[in-house]
C-alpha positions, -999 to 999 in steps of 0.1 A, spaced: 63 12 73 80 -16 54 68 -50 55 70 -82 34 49 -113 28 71 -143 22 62 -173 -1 39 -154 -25 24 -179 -50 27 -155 -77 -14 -152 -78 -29 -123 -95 -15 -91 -73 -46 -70 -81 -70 -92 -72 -52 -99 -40 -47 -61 -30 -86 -59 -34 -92 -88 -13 -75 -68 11 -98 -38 6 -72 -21 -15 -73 -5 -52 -48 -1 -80 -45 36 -88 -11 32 -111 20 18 -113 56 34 -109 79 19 -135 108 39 -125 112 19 -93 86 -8 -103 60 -4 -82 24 -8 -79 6 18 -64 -25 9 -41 -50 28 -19 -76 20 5 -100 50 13 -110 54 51 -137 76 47 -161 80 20 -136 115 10 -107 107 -5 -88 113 26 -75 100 49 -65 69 33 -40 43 30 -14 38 2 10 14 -3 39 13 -26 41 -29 -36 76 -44 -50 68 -80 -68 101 -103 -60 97 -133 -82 124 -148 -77 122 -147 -36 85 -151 -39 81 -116 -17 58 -86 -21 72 -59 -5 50 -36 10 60 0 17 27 17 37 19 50 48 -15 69 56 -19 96 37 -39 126 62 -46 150 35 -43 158 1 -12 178 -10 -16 216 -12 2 227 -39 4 206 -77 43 199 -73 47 193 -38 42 160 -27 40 172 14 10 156 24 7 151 62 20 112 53 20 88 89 45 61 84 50 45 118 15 50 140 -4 27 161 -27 25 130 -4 18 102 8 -8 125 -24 -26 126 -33 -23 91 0 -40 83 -11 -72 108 -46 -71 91 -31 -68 56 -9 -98 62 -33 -121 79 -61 -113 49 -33 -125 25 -21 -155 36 
């Protein structure tokens, strides 16, 4: 699910994501992208994951969430039971944007 955050004061980005309950796990310089995750469970899945674009110049983060279900099985695959559009990623989209602003 994409979503944006308008008017972004350009504050530190990390330290936002973790006010959020999220964690930076690497950064994607091909598309330029951080790469963020927020365990549910004390295992490393299910979690969420975001993909975040920085706009500085239209003071956006662009957020591009999915909730990962389980790891991948095989090292080059990148299937991984993703849920882009659930009930679930809905909220956590509302309850990302409301800890944020």
């Amino acid at each position: 699910m994409r979503f944006v955050l308008e008017n972004f004061s350009g504050n530190n980005v990390v330290m936002l994501m973790r006010k959020a309950g999220y964690f930076l796990v690497g950064e994607y310089r091909e598309n330029q992208e951080l790469n963020f995750i927020n365990p549910i469970s004390i295992n490393d899945y299910p979690r969420f994951h975001i993909y975040l674009r920085i706009r500085l110049k239209t003071k956006e983060l662009v957020f591009n969430l999915h909730l990962d279900q389980k790891k991948p099985v095989y090292k080059k695959a990148s299937d991984h039971g993703a849920d882009y559009e659930s009930e679930a990623i809905k909220r956590e989209a509302e309850r990302i944007l409301l800890v944020l602003q």
